[in-house]
C-alpha positions, 0 to 999 in steps of 0.5 A: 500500500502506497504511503501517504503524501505528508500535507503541506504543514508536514513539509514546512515543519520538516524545513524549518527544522533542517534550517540552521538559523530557524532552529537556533533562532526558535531555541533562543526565542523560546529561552528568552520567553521562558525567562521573561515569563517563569523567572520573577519566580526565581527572585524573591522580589518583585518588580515593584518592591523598593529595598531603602538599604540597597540605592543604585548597589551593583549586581550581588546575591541579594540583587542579581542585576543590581538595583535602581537610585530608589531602591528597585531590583533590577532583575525583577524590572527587566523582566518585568519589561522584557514581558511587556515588550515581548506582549506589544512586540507578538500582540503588534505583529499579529495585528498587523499581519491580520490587517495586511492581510485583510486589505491587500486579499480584499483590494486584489480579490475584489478590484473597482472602487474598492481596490482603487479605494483601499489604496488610496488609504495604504499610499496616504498612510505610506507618506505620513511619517509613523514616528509622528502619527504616534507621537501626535496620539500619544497623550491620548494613549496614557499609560494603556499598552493595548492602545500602543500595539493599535497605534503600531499595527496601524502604521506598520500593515501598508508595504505588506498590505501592497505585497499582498493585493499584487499576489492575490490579483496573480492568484485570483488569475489562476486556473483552480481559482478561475475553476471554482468561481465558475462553479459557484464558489462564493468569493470568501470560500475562494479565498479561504481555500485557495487564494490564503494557503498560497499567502500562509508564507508570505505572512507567516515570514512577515509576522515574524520578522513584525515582532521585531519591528515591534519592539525595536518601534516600541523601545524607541518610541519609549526612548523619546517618551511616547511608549509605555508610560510609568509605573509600567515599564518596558525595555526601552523604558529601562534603557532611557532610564539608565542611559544617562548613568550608562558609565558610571552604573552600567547595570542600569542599562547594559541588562535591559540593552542585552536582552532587547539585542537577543530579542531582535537577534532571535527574532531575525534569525527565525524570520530569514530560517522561516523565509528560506525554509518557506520559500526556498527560491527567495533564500536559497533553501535550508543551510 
């Protein structure tokens, strides 16, 4: 008896873990995450405790990472912000993704007004520079992160909206789409069952590499005062925070600055292994 063929989720599993980049990439991914989320277990103190005998000490027994002018663990803080930044940094590209996604397979797939509409919003939106958009919401953000990952996703969706209305109107040109609209299959079953499986890489690839879009965004926009506002924190927070001691207290910024470094790295790093395992002819297949 034959054996099977495996689907198409078998062969992408397969590839990407005879990838080198995506493998090392979700291993290191999956370390920081553990770490951000089970490590405050660890530690006995929390990230808003304040110990009054412990102002701006260095890394120690007591206080792994060392503590802040007021007293605050640092361990405790990073992690506490590496959670937040990873949050806004998957919550974002999930958004944006989905977002890309619903205006580009719609403006392809339905043409007329309504592509010519669609783009008109994408091209306007592709001109206003983001870093000004949120800077003008960010007083009606307060200190409400959901808002952030909105105000992010709403920015970051245009050039892969585009990527994708070009595929659908190639894919909507194909023989088994022509197929199924002549034998009356409703637009939004086309779509679904034979204009997205063809797209699942292309997003999946860019959402991806969106989570590190996101938290770079969000750690510069918190830089510059526009992030997460206090008593919140994130790692663009902490670095901003302890930027203006970086010689003198270099705890302060160095183990927030490390993890935001390891966090883009893995995240790269697992985007390009998903681009090459995904769509070998873009990356020159698994090395």
């Amino acid at each position: 008896m034959p054996r099977p063929l495996p689907s198409r989720t078998a062969l992408w599993a397969r590839r990407v873990l005879a990838d080198r980049r995506a493998v090392l990439g979700l291993t290191l991914l999956g370390a920081l995450v553990l770490l951000a989320f089970a490590g405050p277990a660890l530690s006995r103190w929390e990230w808003t405790d304040t110990d009054f005998t412990a102002i701006r000490e260095p890394p120690s027994a007591e206080h792994w990472f060392g503590t802040t002018d007021s007293g605050r663990d640092v361990y405790a803080l990073t992690l506490r912000g590496m959670r937040r930044s990873l949050l806004i940094g998957f919550c974002a590209a999930a958004l944006t993704t989905a977002l890309a996604a619903l205006v580009g397979i719609t403006a392809g797939y339905a043409g007329g007004w309504i592509d010519r509409t669609l783009m008109w919003g994408t091209d306007l939106l592709l001109v206003v520079p983001a870093f000004l958009v949120v800077a003008m919401l960010s007083p009606a953000l307060g200190a409400t992160w959901p808002l952030l990952v909105a105000v992010l996703a709403a920015v970051m969706w245009t050039i892969t909206a585009r990527m994708v209305r070009h595929m659908t109107i190639s894919l909507k040109r194909r023989e088994f789409v022509l197929a199924a609209r002549y034998m009356g299959v409703g637009p939004v079953r086309t779509v679904l069952r034979h204009i997205l499986p063809h797209l699942a890489s292309l997003l999946i690839i860019d959402g991806t590499l969106n989570v590190g879009v996101a938290i770079v965004a969000e750690s510069a926009l918190a830089y510059f005062g526009f992030g997460v506002r206090p008593p919140d924190v994130s790692l663009g927070t902490l670095i901003a925070d302890g930027s203006g001691a970086v010689t003198a207290f270099p705890w302060l910024f160095g183990f927030a600055a490390a993890l935001l470094v390891l966090t883009v790295l893995a995240v790269n790093l697992v985007g390009e292994g998903l681009r090459d395992a995904l769509d070998p002819a873009a990356g020159g297949g698994a090395r």
